[in-house]
N, C-alpha and C positions, 0 to 999 in steps of 0.2 A: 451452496456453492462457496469455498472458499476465497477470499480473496486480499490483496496486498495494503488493500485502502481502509483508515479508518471514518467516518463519519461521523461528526461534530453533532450533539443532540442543542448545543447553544452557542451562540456567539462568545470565540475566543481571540484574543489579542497578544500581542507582545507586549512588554515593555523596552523599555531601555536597556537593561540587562540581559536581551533577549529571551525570556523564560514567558511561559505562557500563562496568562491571568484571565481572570473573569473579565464579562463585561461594565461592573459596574466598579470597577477597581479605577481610582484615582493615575494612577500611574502607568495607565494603557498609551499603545502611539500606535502601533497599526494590528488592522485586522489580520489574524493566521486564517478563519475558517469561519465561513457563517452559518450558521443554524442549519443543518441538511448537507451541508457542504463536504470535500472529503480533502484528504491530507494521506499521502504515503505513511503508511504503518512504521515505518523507521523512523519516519518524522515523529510520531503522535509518541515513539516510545520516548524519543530522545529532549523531548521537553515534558515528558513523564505524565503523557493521559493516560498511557495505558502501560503495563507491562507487562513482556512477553516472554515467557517459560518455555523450555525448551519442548517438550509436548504439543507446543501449540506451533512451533514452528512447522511439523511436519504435516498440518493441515492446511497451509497457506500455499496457494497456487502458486506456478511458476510466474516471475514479469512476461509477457508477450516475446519481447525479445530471447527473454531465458527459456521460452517455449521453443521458441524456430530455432535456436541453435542446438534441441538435443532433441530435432525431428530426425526420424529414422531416414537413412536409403530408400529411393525406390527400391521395391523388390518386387517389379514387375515382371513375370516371366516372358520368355524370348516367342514369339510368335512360332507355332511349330510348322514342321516342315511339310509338305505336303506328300500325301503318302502316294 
């Protein structure tokens, strides 16, 4: 199953500069994601854990929100008449 979230295999941190470092890196201040953890896939491209080719876009599920907005009409039919 596709999905929007990446998952963290190790403890990552920000710096100062806000770009993502190891754990054992000097220049750490706060936690992004702990070990098992997950992070929106935008996020994880945009401080460069992963990145994302356009091929790979078209496997990645809709947000929940992006779901419910491009759910169809009912199209339930009209109760018939009675003969």
């Amino acid at each position: 199953m596709a999905t929007n979230l990446w998952t963290a295999d190790r403890r990552l941190y920000l710096n100062a500069d806000g770009k993502a470092v190891e754990a054992d890196d000097p220049t750490r201040q706060s936690l992004l994601v702990a070990q098992g953890g997950t992070i929106p896939l935008a996020d994880a491209e945009k401080y460069g854990l992963v990145t994302i080719v356009p091929a790979q876009i078209a496997n990645i599920a809709p947000a929940p929100e992006e779901k419910a907005k491009a759910a169809p009409t009912n199209k339930a039919k009209a109760a018939p008449e009675n003969k």
